[in-house]
ROMAR-53993 format. One line per field, with one value per residue (C-alpha): residue number from 1; residue in one letter; x, y, z. Coordinates in Angstrom, 1 decimal. Example, Ala and Ser with C-alpha at 12.3 -4.5 7.8 and 13.67 -1.06 7.14 Angstrom:
BEGIN
seq c(1, 2) .
type c(a, s) .
px c(12.3, 13.7) .
py c(-4.5, -1.1) .
pz c(7.8, 7.1) .
This chain:
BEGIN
seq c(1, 2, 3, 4, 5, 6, 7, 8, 9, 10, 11, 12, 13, 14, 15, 16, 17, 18, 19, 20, 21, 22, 23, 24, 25, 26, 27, 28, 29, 30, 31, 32, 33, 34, 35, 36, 37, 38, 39, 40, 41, 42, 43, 44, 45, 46, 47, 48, 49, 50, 51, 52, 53, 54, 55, 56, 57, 58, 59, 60, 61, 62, 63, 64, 65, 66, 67, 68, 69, 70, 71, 72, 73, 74, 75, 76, 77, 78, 79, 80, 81, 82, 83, 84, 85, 86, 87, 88, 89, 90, 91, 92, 93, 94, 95, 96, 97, 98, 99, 100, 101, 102, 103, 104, 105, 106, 107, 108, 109, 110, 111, 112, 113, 114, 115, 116, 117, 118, 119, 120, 121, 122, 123, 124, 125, 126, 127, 128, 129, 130, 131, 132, 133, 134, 135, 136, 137, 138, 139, 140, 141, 142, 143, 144, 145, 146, 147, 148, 149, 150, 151, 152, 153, 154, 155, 156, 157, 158, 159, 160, 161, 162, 163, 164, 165, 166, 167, 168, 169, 170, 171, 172, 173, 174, 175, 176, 177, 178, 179, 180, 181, 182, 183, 184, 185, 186, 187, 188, 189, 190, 191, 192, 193, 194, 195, 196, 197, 198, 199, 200, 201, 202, 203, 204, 205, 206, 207, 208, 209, 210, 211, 212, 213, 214, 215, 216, 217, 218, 219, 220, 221, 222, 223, 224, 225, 226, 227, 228, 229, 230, 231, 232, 233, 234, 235, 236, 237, 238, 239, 240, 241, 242, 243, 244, 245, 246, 247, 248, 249, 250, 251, 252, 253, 254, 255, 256, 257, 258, 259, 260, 261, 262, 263, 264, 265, 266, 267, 268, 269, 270, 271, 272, 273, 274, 275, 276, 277, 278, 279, 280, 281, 282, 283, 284, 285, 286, 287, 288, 289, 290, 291, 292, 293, 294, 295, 296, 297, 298, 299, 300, 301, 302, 303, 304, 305, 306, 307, 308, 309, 310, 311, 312, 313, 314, 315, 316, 317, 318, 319, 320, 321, 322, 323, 324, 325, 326, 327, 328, 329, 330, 331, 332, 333, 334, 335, 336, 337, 338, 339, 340, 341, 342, 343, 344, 345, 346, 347, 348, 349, 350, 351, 352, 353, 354, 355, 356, 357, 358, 359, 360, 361, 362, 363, 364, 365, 366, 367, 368, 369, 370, 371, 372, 373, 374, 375, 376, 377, 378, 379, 380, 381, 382, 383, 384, 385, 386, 387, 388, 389, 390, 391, 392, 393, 394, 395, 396, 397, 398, 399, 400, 401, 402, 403, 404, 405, 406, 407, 408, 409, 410, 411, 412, 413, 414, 415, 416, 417, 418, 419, 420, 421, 422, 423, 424, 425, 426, 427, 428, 429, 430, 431, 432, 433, 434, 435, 436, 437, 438, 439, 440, 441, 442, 443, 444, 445, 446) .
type c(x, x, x, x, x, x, x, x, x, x, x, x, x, x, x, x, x, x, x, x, x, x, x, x, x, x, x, x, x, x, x, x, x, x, x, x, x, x, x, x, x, x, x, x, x, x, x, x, x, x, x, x, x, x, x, x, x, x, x, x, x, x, x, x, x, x, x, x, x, x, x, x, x, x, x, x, x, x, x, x, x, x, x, x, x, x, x, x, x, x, x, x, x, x, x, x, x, x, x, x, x, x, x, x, x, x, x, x, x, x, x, x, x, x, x, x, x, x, x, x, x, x, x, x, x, x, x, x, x, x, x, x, x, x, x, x, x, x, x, x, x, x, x, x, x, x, x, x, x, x, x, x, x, x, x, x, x, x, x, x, x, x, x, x, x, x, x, x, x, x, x, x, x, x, x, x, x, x, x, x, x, x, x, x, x, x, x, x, x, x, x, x, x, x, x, x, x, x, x, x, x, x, x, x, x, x, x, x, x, x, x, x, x, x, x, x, x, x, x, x, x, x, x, x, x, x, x, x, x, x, x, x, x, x, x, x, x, x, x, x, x, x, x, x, x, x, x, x, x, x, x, x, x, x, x, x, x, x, x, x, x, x, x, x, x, x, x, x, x, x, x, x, x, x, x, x, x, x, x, x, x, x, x, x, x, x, x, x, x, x, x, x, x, x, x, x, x, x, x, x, x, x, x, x, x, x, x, x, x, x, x, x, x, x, x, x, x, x, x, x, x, x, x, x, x, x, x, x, x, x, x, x, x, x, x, x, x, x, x, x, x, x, x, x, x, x, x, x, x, x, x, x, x, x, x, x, x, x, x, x, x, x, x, x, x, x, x, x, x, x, x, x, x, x, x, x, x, x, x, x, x, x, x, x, x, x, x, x, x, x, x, x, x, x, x, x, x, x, x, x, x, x, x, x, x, x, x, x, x, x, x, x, x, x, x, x, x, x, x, x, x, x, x, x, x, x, x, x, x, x, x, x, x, x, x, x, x, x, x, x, x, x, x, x, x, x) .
px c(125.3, 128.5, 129.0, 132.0, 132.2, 134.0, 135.6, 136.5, 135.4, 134.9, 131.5, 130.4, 126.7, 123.8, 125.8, 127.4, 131.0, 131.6, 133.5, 131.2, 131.4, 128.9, 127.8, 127.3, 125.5, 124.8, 123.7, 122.8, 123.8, 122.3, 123.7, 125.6, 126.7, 129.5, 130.9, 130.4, 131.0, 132.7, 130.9, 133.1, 134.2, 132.8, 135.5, 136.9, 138.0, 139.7, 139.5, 141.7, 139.4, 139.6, 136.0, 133.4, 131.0, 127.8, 129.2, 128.9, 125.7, 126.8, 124.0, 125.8, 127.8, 128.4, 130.1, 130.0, 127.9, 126.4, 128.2, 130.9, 133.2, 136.5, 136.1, 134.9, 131.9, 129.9, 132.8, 135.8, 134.3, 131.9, 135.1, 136.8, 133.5, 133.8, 137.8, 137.1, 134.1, 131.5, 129.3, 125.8, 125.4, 123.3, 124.0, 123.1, 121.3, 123.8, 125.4, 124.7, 122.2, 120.4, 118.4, 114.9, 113.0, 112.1, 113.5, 117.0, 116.8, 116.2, 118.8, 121.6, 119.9, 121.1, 124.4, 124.7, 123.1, 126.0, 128.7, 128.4, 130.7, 128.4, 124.9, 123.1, 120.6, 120.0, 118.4, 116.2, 116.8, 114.2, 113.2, 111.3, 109.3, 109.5, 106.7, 104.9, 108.1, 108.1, 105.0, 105.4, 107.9, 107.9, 109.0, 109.6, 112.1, 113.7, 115.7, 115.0, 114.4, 117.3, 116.7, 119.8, 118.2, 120.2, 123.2, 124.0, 124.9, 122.5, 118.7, 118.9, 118.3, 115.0, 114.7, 111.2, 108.6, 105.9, 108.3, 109.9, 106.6, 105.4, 108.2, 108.4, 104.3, 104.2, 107.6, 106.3, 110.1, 112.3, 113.9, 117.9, 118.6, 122.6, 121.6, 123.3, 122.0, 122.6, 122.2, 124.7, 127.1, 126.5, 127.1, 130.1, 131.7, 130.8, 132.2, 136.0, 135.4, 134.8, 137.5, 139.7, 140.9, 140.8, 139.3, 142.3, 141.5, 141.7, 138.7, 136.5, 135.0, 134.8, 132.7, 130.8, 130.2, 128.0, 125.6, 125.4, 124.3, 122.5, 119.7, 119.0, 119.5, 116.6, 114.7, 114.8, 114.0, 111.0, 109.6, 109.6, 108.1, 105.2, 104.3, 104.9, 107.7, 110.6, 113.9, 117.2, 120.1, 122.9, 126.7, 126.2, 129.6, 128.8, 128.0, 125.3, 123.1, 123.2, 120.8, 117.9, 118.2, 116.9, 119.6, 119.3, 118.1, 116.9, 113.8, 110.9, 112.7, 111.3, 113.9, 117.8, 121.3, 124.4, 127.8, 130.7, 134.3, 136.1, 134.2, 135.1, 138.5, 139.7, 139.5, 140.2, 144.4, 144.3, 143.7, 147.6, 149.1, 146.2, 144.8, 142.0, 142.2, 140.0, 138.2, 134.4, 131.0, 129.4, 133.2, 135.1, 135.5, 136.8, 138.4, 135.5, 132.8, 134.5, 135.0, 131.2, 130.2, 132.1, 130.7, 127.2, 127.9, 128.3, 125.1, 122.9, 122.6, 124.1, 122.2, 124.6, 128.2, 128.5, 131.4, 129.8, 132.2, 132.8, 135.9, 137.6, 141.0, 143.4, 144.5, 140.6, 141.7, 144.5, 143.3, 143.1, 140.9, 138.2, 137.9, 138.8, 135.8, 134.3, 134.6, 136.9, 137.5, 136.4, 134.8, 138.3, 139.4, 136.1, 136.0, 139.3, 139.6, 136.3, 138.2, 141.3, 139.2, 137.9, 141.6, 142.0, 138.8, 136.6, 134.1, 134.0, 133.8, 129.6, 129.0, 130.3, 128.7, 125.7, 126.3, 127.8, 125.2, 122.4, 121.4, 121.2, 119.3, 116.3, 116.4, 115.9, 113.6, 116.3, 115.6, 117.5, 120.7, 122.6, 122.8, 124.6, 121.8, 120.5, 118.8, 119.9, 121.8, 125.8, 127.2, 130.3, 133.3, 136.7, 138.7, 142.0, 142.5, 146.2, 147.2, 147.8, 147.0, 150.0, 148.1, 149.2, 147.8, 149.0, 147.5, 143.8, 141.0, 139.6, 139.6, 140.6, 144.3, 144.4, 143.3, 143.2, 144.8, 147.5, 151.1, 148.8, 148.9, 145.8, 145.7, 143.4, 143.1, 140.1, 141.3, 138.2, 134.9, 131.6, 128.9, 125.6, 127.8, 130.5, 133.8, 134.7, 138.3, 140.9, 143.0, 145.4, 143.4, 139.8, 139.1, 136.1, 135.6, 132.7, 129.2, 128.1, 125.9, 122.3, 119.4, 118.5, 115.1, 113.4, 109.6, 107.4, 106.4, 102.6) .
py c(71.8, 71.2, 74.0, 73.9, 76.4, 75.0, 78.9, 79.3, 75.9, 75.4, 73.8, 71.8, 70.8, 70.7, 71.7, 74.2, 75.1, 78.3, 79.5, 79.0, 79.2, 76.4, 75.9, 72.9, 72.8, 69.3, 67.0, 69.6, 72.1, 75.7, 78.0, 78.4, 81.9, 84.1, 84.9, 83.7, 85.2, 82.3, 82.2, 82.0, 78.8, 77.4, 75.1, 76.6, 75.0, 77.1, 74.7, 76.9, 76.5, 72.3, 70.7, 70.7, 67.9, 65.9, 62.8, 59.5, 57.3, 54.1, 52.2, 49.0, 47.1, 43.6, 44.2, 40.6, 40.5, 38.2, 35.0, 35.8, 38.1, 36.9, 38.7, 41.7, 43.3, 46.4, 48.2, 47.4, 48.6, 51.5, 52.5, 52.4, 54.0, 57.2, 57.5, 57.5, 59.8, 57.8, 58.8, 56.4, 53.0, 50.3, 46.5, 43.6, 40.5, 37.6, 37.2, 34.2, 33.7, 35.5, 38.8, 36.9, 37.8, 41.5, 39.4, 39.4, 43.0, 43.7, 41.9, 43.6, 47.3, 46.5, 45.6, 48.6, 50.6, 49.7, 50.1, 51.5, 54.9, 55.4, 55.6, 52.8, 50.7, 46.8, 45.2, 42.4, 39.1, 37.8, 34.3, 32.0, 31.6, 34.9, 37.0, 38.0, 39.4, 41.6, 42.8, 43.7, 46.2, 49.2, 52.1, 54.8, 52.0, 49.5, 51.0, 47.9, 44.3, 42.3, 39.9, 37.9, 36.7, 33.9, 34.0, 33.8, 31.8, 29.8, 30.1, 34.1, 32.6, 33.6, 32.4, 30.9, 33.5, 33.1, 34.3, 37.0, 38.2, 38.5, 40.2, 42.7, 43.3, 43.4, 44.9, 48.2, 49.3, 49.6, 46.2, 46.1, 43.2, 41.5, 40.6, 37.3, 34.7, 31.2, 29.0, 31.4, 30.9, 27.4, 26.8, 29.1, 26.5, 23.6, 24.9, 25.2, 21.6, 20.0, 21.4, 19.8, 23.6, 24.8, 28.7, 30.7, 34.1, 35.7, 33.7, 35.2, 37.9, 35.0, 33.0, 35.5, 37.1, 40.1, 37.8, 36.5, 39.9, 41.4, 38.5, 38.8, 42.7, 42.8, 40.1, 42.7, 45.9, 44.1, 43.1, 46.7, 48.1, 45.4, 45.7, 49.7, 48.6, 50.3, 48.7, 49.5, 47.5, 47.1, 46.9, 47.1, 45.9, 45.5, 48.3, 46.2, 46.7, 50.3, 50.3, 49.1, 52.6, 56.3, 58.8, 62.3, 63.3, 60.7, 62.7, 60.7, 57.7, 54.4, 52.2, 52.9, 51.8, 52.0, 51.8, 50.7, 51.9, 48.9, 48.8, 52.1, 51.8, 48.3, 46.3, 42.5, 44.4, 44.3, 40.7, 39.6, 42.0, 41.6, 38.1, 36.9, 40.4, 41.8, 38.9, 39.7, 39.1, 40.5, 40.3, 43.3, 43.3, 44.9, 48.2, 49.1, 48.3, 50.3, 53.5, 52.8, 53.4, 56.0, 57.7, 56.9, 58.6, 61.5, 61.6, 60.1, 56.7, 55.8, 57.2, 56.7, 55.1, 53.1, 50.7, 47.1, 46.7, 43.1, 42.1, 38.4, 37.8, 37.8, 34.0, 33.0, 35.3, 33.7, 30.3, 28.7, 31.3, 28.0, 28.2, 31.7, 34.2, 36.9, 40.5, 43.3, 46.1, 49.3, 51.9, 53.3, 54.2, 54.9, 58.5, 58.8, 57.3, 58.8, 62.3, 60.7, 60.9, 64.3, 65.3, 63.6, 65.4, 62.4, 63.5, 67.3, 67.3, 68.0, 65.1, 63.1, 65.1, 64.2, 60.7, 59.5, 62.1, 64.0, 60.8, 57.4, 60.1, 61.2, 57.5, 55.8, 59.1, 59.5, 62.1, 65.3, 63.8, 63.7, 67.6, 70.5, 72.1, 74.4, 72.0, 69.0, 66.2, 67.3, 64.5, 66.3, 65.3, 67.6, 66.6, 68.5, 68.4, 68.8, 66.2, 63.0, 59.9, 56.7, 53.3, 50.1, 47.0, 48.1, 52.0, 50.2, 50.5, 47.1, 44.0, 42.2, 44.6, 44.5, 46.9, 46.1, 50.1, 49.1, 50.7, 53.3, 57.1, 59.3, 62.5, 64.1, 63.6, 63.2, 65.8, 65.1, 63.5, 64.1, 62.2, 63.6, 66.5, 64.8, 64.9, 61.4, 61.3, 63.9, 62.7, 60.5, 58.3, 57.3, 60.6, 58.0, 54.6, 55.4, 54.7, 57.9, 56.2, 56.7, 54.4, 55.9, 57.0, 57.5, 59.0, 57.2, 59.6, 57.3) .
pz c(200.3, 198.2, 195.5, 192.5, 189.7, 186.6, 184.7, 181.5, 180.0, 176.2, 177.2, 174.0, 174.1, 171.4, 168.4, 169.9, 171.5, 173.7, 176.7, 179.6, 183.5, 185.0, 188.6, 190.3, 193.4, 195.2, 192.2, 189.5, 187.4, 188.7, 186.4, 182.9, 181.7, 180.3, 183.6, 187.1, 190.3, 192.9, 196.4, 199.4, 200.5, 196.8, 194.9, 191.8, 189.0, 186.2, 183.0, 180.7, 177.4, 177.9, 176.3, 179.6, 178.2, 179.0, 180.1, 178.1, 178.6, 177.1, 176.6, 175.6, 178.2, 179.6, 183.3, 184.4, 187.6, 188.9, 187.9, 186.2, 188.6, 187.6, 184.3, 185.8, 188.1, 188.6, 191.1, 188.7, 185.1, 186.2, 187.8, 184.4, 183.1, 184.8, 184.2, 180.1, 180.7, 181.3, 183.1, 183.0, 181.2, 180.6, 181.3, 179.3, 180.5, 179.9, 183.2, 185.3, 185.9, 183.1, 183.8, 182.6, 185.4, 187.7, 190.3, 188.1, 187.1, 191.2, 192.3, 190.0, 190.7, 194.9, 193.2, 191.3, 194.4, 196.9, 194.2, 191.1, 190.9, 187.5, 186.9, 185.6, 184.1, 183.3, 180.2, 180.7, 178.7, 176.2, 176.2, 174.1, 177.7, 179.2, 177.1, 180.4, 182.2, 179.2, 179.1, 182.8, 182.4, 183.5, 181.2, 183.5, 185.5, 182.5, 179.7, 177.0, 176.4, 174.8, 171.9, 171.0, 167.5, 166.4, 168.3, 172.3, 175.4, 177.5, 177.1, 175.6, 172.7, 170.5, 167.0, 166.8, 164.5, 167.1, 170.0, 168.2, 166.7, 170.1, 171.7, 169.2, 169.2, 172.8, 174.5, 176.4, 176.2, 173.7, 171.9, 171.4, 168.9, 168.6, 164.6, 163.5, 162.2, 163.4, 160.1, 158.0, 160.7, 161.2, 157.1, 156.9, 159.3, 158.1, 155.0, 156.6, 158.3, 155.3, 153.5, 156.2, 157.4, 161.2, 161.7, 163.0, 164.2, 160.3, 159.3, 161.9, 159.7, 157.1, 159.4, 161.0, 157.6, 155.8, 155.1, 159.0, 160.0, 157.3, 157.1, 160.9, 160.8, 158.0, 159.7, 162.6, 160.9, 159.1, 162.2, 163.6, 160.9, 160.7, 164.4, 164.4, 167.6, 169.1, 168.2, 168.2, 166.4, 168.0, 167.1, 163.0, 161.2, 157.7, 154.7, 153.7, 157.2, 156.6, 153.7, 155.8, 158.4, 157.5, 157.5, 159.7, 163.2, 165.7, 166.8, 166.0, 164.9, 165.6, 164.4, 165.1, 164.5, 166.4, 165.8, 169.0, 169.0, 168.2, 164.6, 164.0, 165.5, 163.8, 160.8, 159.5, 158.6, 162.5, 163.2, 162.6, 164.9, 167.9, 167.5, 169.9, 171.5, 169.0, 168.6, 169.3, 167.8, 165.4, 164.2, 163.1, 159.5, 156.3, 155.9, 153.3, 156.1, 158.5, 156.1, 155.3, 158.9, 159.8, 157.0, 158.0, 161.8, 159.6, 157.8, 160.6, 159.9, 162.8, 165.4, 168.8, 169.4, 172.1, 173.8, 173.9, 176.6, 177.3, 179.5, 179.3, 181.4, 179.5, 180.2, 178.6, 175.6, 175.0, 174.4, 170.8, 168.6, 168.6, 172.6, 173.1, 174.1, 171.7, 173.5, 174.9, 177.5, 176.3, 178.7, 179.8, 176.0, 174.2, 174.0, 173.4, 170.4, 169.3, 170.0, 168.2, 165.3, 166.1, 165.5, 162.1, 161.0, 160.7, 163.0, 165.0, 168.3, 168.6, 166.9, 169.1, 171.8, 170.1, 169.1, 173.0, 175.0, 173.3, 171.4, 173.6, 176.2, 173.3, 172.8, 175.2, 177.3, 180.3, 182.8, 183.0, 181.5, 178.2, 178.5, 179.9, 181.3, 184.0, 186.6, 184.9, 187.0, 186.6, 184.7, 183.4, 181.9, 181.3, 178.6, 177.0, 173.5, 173.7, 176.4, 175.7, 177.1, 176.6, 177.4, 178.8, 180.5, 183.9, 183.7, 182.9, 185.8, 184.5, 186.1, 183.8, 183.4, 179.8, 176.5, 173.0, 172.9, 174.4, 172.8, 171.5, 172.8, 172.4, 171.7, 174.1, 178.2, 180.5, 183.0, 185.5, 185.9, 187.7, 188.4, 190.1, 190.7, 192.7, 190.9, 190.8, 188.6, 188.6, 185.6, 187.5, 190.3, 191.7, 194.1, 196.3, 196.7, 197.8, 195.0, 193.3, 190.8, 190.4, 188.7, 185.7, 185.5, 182.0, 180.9, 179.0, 176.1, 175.8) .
């Protein structure tokens, strides 16, 4: 039996932020109170009023394995994960090969099993083809079904009525969407070839326009609201999109929208200064979209904040905008900037407990996680306020050695990290190579 008490922590957790002892014994948290009395031989950690909070469960990430291991793996980026406060995630299907079968999604859970440091999950893929796979699922053991509706790589493609009609009628889990739609896209470049001129990267939000998203994202919502499903919309760019979601708590929500840090961090003034770096799909766009969603994580439009993490070396991003791949590293920076804008009074500090903990947990029913509670699993992060955090290329965890933050200096630390009650990051370095991840497990509320 391992034992750490964690003094004098500002421990922020469902809206509210006190000074707190908590006690971790083995996996879980035993006890929360005022004051604690340390055991013998019981480690002690005095966190001096830093925030104690429920670590991250980023339910959006892309960490390259199977396939495609030279942009990154499960090892490298849940390693990142945990040293921005990450502390459980969920992967997305288009590796290579695709997660389209329970055969995929086995094969990546022994992955994650020998070497994930954070907790985890794994979409399956939706086919045109693979309705059955789907409606094998089990929810207590699969966190969602990806659609890719009109835009994607290899065969994750689903744009037919019937297939999406049936996907979204019979998914026993929850369905994630990436809303774009192909034909916009299609017409937006046609538009630049016949004019004779070649897309640089300033003409990506041009391309991959309003429009784009908001005729998929609609298409999407209608869909859930005619067959009564589960969906959640991923990655939302555009003011537009917001219109079609219901402001105000995400209990008993059917349909919800998400924001990642990059589209609340960035806008199209970026593009000149950071190129192909920010270059990702659905694109980052104009200032006013980006004040429109920060405003809706205020008032509950935006249900959760995630990373859609999605690392390319830095010799593929660096290609001609035309060849150069759509996506960024994220994991190691997220919260940070989301406390960066804690400190300019955009968001306070329990939202963003609530947005990045409370929130993808209640969605998506995971067990005894997303909270700082008594006899839940002790997936902690400490973060100071005060300390800052400089960040380069070379100071990155990723495989990939490169950050779109880069030059940038935040203006809070993670001072330490636990996962399953085994602190895992001590502000500077990796404490264990060794995996302290855990599958996710989630109830089905039917």
């Amino acid at each position: 039996m391992t034992t750490t008490l964690i003094t004098n922590a500002c421990v922020v957790n469902e809206n509210r932020a006190e000074v707190m002892d908590v006690r971790i014994v083995d996996q879980r948290i035993e006890k929360i109170d005022k004051q604690i009395t340390a055991n013998e031989n019981e480690q002690v950690i005095d966190a001096q009023g830093n925030w104690l909070l429920p670590g991250m469960i980023d339910d959006q990430v892309h960490f390259r394995e199977p396939g495609l291991t030279h942009k990154g793996n499960i090892a490298s980026e849940s390693r990142a994960a945990v040293a921005g406060g990450i502390t459980s995630y969920m992967e997305m299907p288009n590796v290579s090969p695709s997660t389209t079968t329970q055969a995929a999604l086995d094969f990546k859970y022994d992955i994650a099993q020998q070497h994930s440091m954070a907790n985890y999950a794994f979409y399956l893929g939706a086919t045109e083809s693979n309705l059955e796979d789907i409606k094998a699922l089990d929810p207590e053991k699969t966190c969602g079904v990806k659609v890719f509706m009109g835009a994607s790589t290899g065969n994750l493609l689903v744009e037919k009525p019937q297939a999406l009609e049936a996907i979204f009628r019979d998914s026993p889990v929850t369905i994630l969407t990436h809303c774009e739609y192909g034909p916009v896209i299609k017409n937006n470049l046609a538009s630049f070839h016949n004019s004779g001129k070649i897309p640089i990267i300033t003409d990506h939000p041009i391309i991959r326009d309003a429009n784009a998203c908001y005729q998929s994202s609609s298409y999407a919502v209608g869909l859930a609201k005619r067959f009564q499903s589960n969906l959640h919309v991923l990655h939302i760019t555009t003011e537009k999109e917001l219109e079609l979601f219901s402001p105000g708590a995400i209990e008993n929500k059917r349909i919800t929208a998400e924001a990642c840090v990059h589209h609340l961090w960035f806008s199209e003034q970026d593009y000149p200064r950071l190129g192909n770096l920010i270059k990702c799909n659905p694109a980052i766009k104009a200032e006013s979209d980006r004040a429109a969603l920060l405003n809706a994580v205020n008032t509950g439009v935006i249900d959760i904040i995630a990373t859609d993490h999605a690392p390319h070396t830095w010799q593929e991003k660096n290609q001609d905008y035309n060849q150069a791949p759509a996506g960024l590293p994220l994991v190691q920076h997220a919260l940070l900037s989301l406390l960066d804008h804690v400190k300019q009074s955009r968001f306070t500090i329990e939202q963003i407990v609530e947005k990045t903990a409370h929130n993808p947990a209640k969605r998506f029913n995971v067990v005894e996680r997303g909270f700082i509670r008594e006899g839940y699993y002790a997936d902690l992060v400490l973060v100071s306020p005060n300390q800052t955090t400089p960040v380069t290329h070379k100071n990155t965890f990723y495989h990939c050695q490169w950050s779109p933050f880069a030059g940038h200096e935040f203006s809070s630390k993670i001072l330490s990290t636990w996962v399953n009650g085994q602190q895992v990051f001590d502000g500077q370095q990796l404490i264990s190579e060794k995996s302290a991840g855990l599958p996710l497990s989630f109830f089905n509320p039917n």
